[in-house]
N, C-alpha and C positions, 0 to 999 in steps of 0.2 A: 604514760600513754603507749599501747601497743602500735609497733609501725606493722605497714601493710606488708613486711617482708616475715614479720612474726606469726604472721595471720596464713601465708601463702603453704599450700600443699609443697612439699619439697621436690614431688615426683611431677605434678602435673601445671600446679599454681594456680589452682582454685583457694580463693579467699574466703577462709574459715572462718564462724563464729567467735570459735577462742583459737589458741594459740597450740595448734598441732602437739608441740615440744613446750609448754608452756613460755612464761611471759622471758625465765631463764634462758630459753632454748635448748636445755639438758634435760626437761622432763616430760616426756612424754604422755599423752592424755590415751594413748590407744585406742582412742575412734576411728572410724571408718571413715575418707575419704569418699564423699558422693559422685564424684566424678570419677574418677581411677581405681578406686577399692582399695589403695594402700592405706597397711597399717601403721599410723602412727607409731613409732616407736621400734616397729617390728622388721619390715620390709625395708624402712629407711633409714635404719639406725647407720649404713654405712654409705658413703661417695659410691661405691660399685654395684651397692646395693640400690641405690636411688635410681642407678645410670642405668641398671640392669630394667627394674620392674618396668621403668618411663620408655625406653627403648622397646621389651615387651607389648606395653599398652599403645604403644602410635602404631606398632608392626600388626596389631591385631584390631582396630579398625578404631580407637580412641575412644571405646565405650563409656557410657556413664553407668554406673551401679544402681544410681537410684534417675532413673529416667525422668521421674516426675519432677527433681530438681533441676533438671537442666532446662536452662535460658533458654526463649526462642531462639533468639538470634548469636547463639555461640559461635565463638571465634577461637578454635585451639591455640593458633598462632598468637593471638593477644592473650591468652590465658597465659601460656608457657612463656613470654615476657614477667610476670609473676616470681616466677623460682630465682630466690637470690642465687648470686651469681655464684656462691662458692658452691653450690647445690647441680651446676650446669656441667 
């Protein structure tokens, strides 16, 4: 069973279909991120990396990529609860 930390964007913490880094967490699917545009595998392959783009994306207004995805009622503050902690 995948857990919901498997599922979680590492940059943002939107709850993926499949598993960003797969079900290992070493393998990366390189999709796009609907909320934040990071690249799996790409943008977040490192801690500085992750810290960097997520720090970019809240300093430039927390856009979503594909608008039409995003919830009415989004709550960043409960999304970014999502991102396991070693990822924080």
């Amino acid at each position: 069973m995948t857990s919901k930390a498997q599922l979680a964007c590492r940059v943002c913490g939107l709850i993926q279909i499949e598993p960003p880094w797969g079900k290992d967490g070493n393998s990366p699917n390189y999709e796009i991120c609907d909320c934040c545009g990071v690249e799996f595998g790409y943008e977040d392959s490192s801690l500085t990396g992750i810290k960097n783009y997520r720090k970019k994306w809240l300093q430039t207004g927390k856009n979503w990529v594909s608008k039409d995805d995003m919830p009415e009622n989004w709550n960043v503050d409960e999304q970014l609860k999502n991102i396991p902690v070693q990822y924080t």
